[in-house]
FIDRENGU-431253 format. One record per residue (C-alpha): x, y, z; residue number from 1; residue in three letters. Coordinates in nm, 4 decimals, padded with zeros to 6 digits, always signed. Example, Ala and Ser with C-alpha at 12.3 -4.5 7.8 and 13.67 -1.06 7.14 Angstrom:
// FIDRENGU-431253
> x,y,z,k,r
> +01.2300,-00.4500,+00.7800,1,ALA
> +01.3670,-00.1060,+00.7140,2,SER
//
This chain:
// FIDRENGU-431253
> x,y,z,k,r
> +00.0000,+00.0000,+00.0000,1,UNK
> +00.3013,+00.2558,+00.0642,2,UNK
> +00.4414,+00.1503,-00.2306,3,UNK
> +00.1144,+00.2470,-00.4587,4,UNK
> +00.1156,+00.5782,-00.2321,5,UNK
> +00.4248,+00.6975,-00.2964,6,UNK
> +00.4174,+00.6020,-00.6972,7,UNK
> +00.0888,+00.8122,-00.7107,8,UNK
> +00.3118,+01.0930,-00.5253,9,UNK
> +00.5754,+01.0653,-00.7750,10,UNK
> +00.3462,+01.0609,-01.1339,11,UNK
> +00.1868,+01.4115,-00.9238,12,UNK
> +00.5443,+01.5504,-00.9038,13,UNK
> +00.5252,+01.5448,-00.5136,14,UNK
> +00.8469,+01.3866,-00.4418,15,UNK
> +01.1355,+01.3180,-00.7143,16,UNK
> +01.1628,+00.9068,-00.6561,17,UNK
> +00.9968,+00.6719,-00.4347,18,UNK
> +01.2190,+00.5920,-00.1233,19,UNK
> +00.9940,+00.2593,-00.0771,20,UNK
> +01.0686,+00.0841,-00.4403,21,UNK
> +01.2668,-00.2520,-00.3902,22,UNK
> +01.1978,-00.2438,+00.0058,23,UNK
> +00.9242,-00.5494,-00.0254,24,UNK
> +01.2238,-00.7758,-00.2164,25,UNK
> +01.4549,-00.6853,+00.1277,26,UNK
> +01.1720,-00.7766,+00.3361,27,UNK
> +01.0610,-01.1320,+00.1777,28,UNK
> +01.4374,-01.1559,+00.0923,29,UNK
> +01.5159,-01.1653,+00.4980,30,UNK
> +01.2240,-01.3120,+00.6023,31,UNK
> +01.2606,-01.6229,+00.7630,32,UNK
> +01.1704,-01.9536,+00.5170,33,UNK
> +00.8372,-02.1096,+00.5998,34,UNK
> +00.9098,-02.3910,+00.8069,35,UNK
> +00.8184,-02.7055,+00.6202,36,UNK
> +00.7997,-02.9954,+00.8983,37,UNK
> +00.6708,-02.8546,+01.2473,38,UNK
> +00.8025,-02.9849,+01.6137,39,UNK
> +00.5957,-03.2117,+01.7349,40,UNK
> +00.4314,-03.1263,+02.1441,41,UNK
> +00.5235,-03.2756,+02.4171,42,UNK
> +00.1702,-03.4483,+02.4205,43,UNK
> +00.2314,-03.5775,+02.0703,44,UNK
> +00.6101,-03.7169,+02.1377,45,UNK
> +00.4698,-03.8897,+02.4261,46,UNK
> +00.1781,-04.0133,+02.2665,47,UNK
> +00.3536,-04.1947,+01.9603,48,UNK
> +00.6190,-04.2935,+02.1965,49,UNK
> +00.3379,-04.5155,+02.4011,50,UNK
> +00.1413,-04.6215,+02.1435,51,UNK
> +00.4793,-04.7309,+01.9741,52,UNK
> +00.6170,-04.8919,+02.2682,53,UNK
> +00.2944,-05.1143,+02.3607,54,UNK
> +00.1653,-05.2299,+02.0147,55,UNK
> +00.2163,-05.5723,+01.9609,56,UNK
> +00.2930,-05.4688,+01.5824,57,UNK
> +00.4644,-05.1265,+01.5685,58,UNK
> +00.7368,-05.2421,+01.9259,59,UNK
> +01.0165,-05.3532,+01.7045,60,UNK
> +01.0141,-04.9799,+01.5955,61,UNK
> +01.0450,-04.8258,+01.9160,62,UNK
> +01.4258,-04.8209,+01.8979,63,UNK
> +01.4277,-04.6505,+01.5299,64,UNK
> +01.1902,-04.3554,+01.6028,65,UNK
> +01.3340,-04.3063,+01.9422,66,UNK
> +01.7103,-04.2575,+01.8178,67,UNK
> +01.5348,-04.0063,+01.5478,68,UNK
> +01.3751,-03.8280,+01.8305,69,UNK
> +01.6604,-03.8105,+02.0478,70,UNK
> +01.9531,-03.7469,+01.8168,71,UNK
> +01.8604,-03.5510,+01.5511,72,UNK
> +02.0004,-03.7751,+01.2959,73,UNK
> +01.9350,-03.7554,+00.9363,74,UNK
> +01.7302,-04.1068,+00.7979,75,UNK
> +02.0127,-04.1143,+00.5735,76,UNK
> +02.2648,-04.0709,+00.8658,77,UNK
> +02.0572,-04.3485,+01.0851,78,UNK
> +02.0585,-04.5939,+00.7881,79,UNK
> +02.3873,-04.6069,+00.7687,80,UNK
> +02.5050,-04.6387,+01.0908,81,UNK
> +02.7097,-04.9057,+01.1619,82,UNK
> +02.7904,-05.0540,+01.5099,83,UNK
> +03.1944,-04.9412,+01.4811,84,UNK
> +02.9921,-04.5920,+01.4974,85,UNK
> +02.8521,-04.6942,+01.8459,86,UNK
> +03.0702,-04.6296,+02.1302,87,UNK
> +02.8080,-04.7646,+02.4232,88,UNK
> +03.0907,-04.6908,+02.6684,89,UNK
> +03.1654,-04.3266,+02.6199,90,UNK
> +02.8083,-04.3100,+02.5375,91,UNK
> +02.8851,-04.1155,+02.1684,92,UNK
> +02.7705,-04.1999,+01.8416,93,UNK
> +02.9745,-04.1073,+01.5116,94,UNK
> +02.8522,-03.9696,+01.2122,95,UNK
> +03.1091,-03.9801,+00.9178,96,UNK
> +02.8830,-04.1152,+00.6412,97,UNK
> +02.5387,-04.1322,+00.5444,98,UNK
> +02.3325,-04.4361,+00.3540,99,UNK
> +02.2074,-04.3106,-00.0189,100,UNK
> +01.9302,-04.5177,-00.2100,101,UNK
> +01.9562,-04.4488,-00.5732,102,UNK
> +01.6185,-04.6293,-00.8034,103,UNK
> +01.7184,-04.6105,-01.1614,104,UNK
> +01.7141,-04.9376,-01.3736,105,UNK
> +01.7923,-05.1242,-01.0695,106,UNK
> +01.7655,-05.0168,-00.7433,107,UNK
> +02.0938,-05.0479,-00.5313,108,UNK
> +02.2948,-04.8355,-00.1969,109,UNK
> +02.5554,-04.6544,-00.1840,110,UNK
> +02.7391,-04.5069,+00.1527,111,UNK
> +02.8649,-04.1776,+00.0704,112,UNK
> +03.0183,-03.8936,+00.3409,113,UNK
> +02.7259,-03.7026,+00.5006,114,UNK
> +02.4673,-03.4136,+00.3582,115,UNK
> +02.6921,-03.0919,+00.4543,116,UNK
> +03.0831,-03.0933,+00.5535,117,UNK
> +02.9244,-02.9921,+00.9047,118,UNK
> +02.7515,-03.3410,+00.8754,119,UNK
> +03.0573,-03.5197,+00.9757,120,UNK
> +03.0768,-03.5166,+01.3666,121,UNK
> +02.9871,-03.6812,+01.7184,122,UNK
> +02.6584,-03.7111,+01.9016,123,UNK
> +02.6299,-03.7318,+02.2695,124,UNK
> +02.3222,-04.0354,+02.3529,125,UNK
> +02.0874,-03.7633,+02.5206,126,UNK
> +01.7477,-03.9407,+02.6621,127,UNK
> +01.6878,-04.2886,+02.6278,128,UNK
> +01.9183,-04.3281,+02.3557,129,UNK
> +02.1579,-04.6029,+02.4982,130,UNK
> +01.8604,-04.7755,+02.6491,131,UNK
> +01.7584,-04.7847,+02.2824,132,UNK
> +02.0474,-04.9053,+02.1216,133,UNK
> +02.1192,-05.1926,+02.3788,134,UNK
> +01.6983,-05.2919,+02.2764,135,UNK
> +01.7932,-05.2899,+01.9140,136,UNK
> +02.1068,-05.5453,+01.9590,137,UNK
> +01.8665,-05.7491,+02.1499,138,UNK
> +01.6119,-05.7508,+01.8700,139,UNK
> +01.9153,-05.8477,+01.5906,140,UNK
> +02.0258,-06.0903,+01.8283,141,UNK
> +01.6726,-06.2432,+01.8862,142,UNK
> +01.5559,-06.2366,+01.5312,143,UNK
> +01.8962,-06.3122,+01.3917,144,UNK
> +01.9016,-06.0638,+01.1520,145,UNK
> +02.2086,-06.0070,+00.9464,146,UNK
> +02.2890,-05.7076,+00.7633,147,UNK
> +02.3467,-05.6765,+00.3736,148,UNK
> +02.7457,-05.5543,+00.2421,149,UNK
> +02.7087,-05.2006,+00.0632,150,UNK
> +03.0190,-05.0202,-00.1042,151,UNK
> +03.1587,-04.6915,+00.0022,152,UNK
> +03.2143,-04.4149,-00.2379,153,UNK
> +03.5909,-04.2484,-00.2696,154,UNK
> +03.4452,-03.9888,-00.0523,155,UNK
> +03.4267,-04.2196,+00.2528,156,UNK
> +03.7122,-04.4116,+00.4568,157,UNK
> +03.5996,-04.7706,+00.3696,158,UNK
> +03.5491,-04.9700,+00.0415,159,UNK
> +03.2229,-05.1731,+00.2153,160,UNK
> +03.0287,-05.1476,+00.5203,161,UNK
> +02.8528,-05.3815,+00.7057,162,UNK
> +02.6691,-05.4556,+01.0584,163,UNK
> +02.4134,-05.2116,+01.0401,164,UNK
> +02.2560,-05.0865,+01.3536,165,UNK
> +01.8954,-05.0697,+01.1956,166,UNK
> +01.9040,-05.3638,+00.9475,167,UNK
> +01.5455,-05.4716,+00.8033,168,UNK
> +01.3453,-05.8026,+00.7948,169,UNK
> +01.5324,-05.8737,+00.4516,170,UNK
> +01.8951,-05.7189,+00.5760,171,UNK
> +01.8798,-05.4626,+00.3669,172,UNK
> +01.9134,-05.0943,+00.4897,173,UNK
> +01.6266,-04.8421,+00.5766,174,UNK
> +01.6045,-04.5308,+00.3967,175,UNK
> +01.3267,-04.2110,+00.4120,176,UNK
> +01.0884,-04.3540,+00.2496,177,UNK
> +01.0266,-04.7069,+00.3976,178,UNK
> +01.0644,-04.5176,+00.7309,179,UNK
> +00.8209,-04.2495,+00.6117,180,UNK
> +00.5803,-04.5194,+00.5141,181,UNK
> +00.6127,-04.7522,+00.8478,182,UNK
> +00.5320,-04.3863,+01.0265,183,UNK
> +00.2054,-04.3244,+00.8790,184,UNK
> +00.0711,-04.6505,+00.9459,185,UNK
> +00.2043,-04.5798,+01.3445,186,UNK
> +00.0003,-04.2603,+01.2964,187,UNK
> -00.2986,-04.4081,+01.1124,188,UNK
> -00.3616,-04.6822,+01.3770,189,UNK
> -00.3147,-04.4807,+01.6776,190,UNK
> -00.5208,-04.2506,+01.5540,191,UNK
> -00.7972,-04.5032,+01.4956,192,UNK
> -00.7258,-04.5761,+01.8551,193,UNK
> -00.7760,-04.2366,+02.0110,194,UNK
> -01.0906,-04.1941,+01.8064,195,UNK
> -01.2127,-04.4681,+02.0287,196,UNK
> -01.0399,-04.2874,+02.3472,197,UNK
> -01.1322,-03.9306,+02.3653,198,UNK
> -00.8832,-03.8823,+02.6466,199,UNK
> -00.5859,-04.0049,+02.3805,200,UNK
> -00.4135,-03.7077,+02.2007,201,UNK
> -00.4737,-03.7484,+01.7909,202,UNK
> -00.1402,-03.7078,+01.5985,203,UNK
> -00.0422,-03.4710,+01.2588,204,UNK
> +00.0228,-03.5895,+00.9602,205,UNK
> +00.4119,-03.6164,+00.9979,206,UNK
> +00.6995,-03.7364,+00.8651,207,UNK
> +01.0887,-03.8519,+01.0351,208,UNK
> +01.2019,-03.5051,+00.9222,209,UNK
> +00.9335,-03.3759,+01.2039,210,UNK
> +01.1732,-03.5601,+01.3821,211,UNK
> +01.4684,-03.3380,+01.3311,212,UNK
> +01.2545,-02.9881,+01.3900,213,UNK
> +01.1349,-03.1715,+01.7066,214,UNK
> +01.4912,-03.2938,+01.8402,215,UNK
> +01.6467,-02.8907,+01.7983,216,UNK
> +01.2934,-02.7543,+01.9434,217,UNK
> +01.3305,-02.9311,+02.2653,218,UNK
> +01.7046,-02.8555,+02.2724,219,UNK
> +01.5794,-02.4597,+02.2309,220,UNK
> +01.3311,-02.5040,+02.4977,221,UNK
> +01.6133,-02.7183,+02.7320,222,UNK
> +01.7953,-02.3702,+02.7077,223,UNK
> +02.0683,-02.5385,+02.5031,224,UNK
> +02.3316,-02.3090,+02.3297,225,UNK
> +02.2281,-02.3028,+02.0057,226,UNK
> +02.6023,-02.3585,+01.8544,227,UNK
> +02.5738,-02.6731,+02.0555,228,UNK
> +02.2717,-02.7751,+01.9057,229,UNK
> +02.4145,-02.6909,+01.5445,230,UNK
> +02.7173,-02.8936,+01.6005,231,UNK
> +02.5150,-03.2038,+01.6894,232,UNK
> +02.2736,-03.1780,+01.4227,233,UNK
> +02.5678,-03.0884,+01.1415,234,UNK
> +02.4150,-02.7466,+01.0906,235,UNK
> +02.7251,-02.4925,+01.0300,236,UNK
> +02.8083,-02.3171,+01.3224,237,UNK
> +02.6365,-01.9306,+01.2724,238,UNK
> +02.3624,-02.0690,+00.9784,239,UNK
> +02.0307,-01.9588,+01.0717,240,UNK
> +01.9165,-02.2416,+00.9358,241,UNK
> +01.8686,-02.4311,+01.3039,242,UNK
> +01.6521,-02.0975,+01.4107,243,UNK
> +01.4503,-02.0269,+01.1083,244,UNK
> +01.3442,-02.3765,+00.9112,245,UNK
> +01.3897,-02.6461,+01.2512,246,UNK
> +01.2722,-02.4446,+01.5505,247,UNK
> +00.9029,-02.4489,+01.6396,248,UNK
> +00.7944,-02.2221,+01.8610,249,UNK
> +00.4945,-02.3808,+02.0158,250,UNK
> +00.2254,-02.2793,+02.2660,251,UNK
> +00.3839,-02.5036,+02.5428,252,UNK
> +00.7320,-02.2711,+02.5006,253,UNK
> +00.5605,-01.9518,+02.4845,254,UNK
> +00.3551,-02.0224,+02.8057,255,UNK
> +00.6549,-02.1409,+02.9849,256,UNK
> +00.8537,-01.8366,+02.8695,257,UNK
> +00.6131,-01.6172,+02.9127,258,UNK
> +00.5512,-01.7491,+03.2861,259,UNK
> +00.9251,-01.6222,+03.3308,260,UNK
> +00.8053,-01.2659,+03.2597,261,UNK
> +00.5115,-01.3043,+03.5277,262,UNK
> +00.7558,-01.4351,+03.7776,263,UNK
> +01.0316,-01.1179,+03.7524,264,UNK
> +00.7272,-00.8628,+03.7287,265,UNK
> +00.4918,-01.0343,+04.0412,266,UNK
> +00.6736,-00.8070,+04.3043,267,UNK
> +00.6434,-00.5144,+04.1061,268,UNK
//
């Protein structure tokens, strides 16, 4: 509307130029990118969590969503993982390659080095996430699953890789979308559930990146440094990126932060 105001100002011979032309391109130049796959609440995480953890069909998934949840890993990045990136001890999980799926004439793996050169780096197991991993060698062990051999570009440290943390039924390796699709059936059925149980929270339509915006929006809301948070996630340090696309912030922060206010101004 200024825009149109100050053109009309300029064809009267009011003013020489309009100061306002090009300000709209700064303004949806710097404003922040719409953010594509929302933090899930706290009501929601622990809602798929339980309905994950006691269906007699979904359990064996527990230990894959979980590690999503908790690390921030890429599905690429969690694909690909390999125990020798597990150190259960020092409770740290490596990330120097990530899984790629290519479908052309025929459909085959690759392991190549991770998304962004920040990609490459170590993970502390916040949460649950040895529990997890400790459930997950149980369920290989039980089920004797074995895990297929897939090569290793020239941009990685190893020709083949092998003993996958999250092998399949078949032994082959997980990627986006069979995770994707195993996710909306968890979210289909427990849905169908809470429709039955008013008191049950229903769940979004969401995907494992949700899973990502979820893991840095809790570390926001923890209060953790946010170059901590990019370094665990691979984000560069100083990208906006973690802040803009990743971080939700939900009515459960606001009322918590806003409670902070009340709390320095009640003895005013």
């Amino acid at each position: 509307m200024v825009v149109q105001v100050l053109g009309y100002a300029v064809d009267e011979r009011y003013i020489l130029s309009n100061p306002a032309t090009g300000c709209m391109y700064e303004i949806m130049r710097n404003e922040p990118q719409k953010q594509a796959h929302p933090a899930l609440t706290k009501e929601e995480q622990e809602r798929l969590i339980s309905f994950i953890r006691n269906s007699s069909t979904y359990s064996h998934w527990l230990p894959v969503f979980k590690v999503l949840l908790q690390t921030g890993m890429r599905c690429g990045e969690l694909g690909g993982l390999t125990w020798d990136d597990v150190d259960m001890e020092n409770e740290k999980i490596s990330i120097n390659h990530s899984l790629q799926y290519h479908k052309n004439n025929k459909s085959f793996y690759l392991i190549d080095k991770p998304k962004t050169k920040a990609g490459k780096r170590v993970i502390p197991m916040l949460g649950d996430v040895k529990e997890c991993l400790a459930m997950q060698r149980k369920i290989i062990e039980e089920k004797g699953l074995t895990s297929m051999v897939v090569p290793g570009t020239e941009n990685v440290d190893m020709a083949y890789y092998t003993d996958f943390v999250f092998p399949n039924a078949n032994g082959g390796c997980h990627y986006p979308t069979t995770l994707n699709k195993a996710l909306q059936k968890i979210v289909r059925d427990a849905n169908v559930e809470a429709m039955d149980n008013e008191v049950l929270v229903m769940l979004p339509k969401i995907s494992c990146h949700n899973f990502r915006s979820t893991f840095i929006t809790n570390c926001a809301m923890a209060g953790i440094d946010i170059a901590v948070t990019q370094k665990i996630c691979g984000h560069e340090l100083g990208s906006k990126l973690t802040e803009q696309i990743y971080t939700t912030v939900n009515p459960e922060w606001q009322l918590r932060e806003v409670d902070k206010l009340n709390k320095l101004l009640e003895n005013l």
